[in-house]
Residue, then its C-alpha position, 0 to 999 in steps of 0.5 A: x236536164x242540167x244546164x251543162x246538158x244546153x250548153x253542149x248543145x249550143x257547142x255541138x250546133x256551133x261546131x257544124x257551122x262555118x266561120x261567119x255564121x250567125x244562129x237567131x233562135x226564137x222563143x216564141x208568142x203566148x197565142x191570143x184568141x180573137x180579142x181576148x188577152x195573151x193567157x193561153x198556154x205558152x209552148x216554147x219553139x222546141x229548137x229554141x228550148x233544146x239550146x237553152x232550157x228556157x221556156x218563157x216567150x219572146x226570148x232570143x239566142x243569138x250563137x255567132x262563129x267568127x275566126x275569133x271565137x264564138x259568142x252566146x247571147x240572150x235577150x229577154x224583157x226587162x222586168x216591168x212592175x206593172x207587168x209582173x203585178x198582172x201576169x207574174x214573175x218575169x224572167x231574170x237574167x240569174x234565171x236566164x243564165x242559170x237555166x241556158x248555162x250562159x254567164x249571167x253577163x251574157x244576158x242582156x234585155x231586149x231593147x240593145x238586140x237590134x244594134x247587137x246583130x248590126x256588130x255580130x253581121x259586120x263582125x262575122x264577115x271573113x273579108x270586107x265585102x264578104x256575105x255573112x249566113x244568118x241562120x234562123x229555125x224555119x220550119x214552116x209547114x204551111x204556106x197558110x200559117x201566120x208568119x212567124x217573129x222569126x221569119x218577120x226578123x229575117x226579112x227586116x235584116x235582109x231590107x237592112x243589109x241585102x248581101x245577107x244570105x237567109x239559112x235555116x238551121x233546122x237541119x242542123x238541129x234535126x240532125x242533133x235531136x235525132x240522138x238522144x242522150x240517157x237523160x232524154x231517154x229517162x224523160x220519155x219513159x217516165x212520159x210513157x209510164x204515167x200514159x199508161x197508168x193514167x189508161x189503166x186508171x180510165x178503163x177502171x171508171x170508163x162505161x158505155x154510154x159516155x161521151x169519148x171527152x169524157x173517157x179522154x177526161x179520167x185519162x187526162x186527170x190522171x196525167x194533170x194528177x201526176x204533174x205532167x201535160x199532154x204531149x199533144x192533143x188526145x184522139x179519143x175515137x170509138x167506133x168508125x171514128x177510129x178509121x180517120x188517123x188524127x180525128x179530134x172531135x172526141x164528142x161522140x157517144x160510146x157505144x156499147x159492143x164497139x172498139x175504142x182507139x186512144x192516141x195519146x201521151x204524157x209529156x215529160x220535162x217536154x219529151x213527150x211518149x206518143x202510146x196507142x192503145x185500142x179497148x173493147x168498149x163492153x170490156x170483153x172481145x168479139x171474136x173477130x175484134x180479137x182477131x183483128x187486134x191479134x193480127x196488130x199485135x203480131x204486125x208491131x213485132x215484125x217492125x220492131x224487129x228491124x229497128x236495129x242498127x243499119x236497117x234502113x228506116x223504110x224496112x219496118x214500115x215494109x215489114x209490116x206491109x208484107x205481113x198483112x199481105x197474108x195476115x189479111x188474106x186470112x182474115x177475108x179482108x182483101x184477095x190482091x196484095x195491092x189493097x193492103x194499103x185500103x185497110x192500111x195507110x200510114x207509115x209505122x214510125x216516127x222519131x219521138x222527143x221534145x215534139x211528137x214528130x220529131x226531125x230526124x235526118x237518119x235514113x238508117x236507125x243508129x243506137x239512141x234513137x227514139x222512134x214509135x212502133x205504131x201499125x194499125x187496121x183500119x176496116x171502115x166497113x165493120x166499124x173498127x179502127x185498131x193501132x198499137x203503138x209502143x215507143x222504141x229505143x234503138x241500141x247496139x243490139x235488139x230494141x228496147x221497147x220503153x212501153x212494153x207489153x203493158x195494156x197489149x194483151x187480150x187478157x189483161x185488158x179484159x181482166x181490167x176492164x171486168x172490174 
């Protein structure tokens, strides 16, 4: 993405606001485990990042609209010697500015922010006593979760000033994200594209046997080869591991004559693809796996169907259940319409981009719109887990399906697989 990319979204987001508006973004901490120093890997607050392009932590972007104009700002460390001589390069100010867009003299360091926001609060008032809405990114998920800088930062400027009102912008951004530009496009299908060479790589070197970290291993060498990462952690789960939707342990022997379910995907410039793909593990189907993964198949494209513009978002998931009420009936799998959800039971889309889960606020699919295609069967009974999921565009017309028909088929996975 260019930094012309960033700035048109900072105007975008400042565009929805009203006058006497403050935005305070976050970059985020490196995590510590137990007593060990901050050197995990760092993953930036994606709202964060869709509004500067920057990926370094403890960094802050402070938007205000006034009736005067708007202001932009960034706070970053102050280069420290002995810091950069333990841990590497520090973020500069040109780096700032030339990644954000922002002019490098709107980067200042992270010592004058407190009295910088006391301006920007009294500023943004419309009248002397008036409130002003300071809005932070607040998308906590769980009331267990640590609390986070941002949400310490706004409880401190509610002790300081207590007319304040708290918002949070992550609507706002949701709904900008949900859109995405060609360029965001490009990068997920280049994420998609690297996920499934790296599959094709693994069922070539995979063999009964084996632990599934170690075929999740060939997977992700590839990935680390191709100079991406992982948009998040692999599900690699083999036989009736395959029927819990995010298992995770990944450390259970393969066994031959079983299925193995794969979750995963590439991530590019932070877009991540989001591929499901399920393989027999002797190289060949059983008659009944084949049927099962035939019935899959056949539920993905009455979903991707009706991702079109107008639908509503509901009516693939409703495609896919009115589907299985005969396709399962014919497999002996059920005898009413109201066990479908026993072998069944998650939606069949999501939007797709810089998180996995990306927030989307669209009830109804609209043209750039990236979401997963992804129906699965789950028959706990048999030992046997399957999910196909492709990642889709929605454009003017039919969609387009970024991960195709690669590694979907019977005969080309067996044909792979035999070698």
């Amino acid at each position: 993405m260019t930094a012309e990319f960033y700035a048109g979204n900072r105007k975008r987001l400042l565009n929805m606001l009203d006058e006497g508006s403050v935005v305070c973004l976050y970059s985020g901490l490196v995590p510590v485990k137990s007593h060990d120093q901050d050197m995990h890997p760092f993953s930036v607050n994606r709202n964060f990042y869709y509004l500067t392009g920057i990926d370094t932590q403890n960094v802050w972007l402070i938007l205000s609209k006034r009736a005067s104009g708007v202001s932009e700002t960034l706070f970053i460390d102050q280069p420290d010697e002995m810091l950069i001589k333990w841990n590497g390069p520090m973020l500069t100010a040109a780096e700032a500015a030339q990644k954000s867009g922002l002019p490098e003299s709107a980067v200042r360091y992270m010592q004058d922010m407190d009295r910088y926001m006391a301006g920007q609060i009294n500023g943004a008032r419309p009248t002397m006593g008036e409130s002003v809405g300071v809005y932070f990114s607040l998308d906590r998920l769980s009331m267990k979760a640590a609390q986070t800088p941002a949400e310490q930062y706004a409880l401190t400027l509610r002790e300081k000033y207590p007319d304040l009102q708290i918002k949070n912008i992550a609507r706002h951004i949701a709904s900008l994200r949900s859109i995405k530009t060609p360029e965001e496009v490009e990068c997920i299908r280049r994420a998609g594209d690297v996920t499934i060479e790296a599959l094709r790589q693994m069922l070539r070197t995979a063999r009964p046997g084996e632990y599934e970290y170690q075929w999740a291993a060939d997977y992700e060498h590839y990935v680390a080869r191709a100079g991406m990462r992982h948009g998040f952690t692999t599900i690699a789960a083999s036989g009736e591991n395959a029927v819990m939707l995010h298992y995770h342990e990944n450390n259970c022997v393969v066994k031959e004559g079983g299925m193995f379910l794969f979750d995963l995907g590439a991530e590019c410039g932070y877009y991540s693809a989001d591929v499901s793909r399920t393989f027999p593990v002797s190289g060949k189907f059983t008659d009944r796996q084949k049927e099962l993964f035939e019935i899959v198949r056949e539920a993905q494209a009455h979903a991707r169907d009706k991702m079109r513009p107008g639908v509503p978002v509901r009516e693939s998931n409703q495609a896919v259940i009115d589907f299985y009420k005969k396709a399962l009936r014919t497999a002996k799998l059920i005898r009413d319409d109201s066990e479908v959800s026993k072998y069944y039971y998650h939606g069949v889309s999501h939007s797709l981009g810089l998180d996995t889960h990306d927030p989307c606020d669209r009830a109804e699919y609209e043209p750039g719109m990236v979401i997963t295609c992804e129906p699965g069967l789950y028959v706990a009974e048999e030992g046997i887990g399957i999910r196909l999921e492709n990642d889709i565009l929605v454009t003017e017309g039919a969609p387009e399906d970024l991960t195709g028909d690669r590694l979907m088929t019977v005969a080309e996975i067996e044909e792979i697989m035999s070698r």
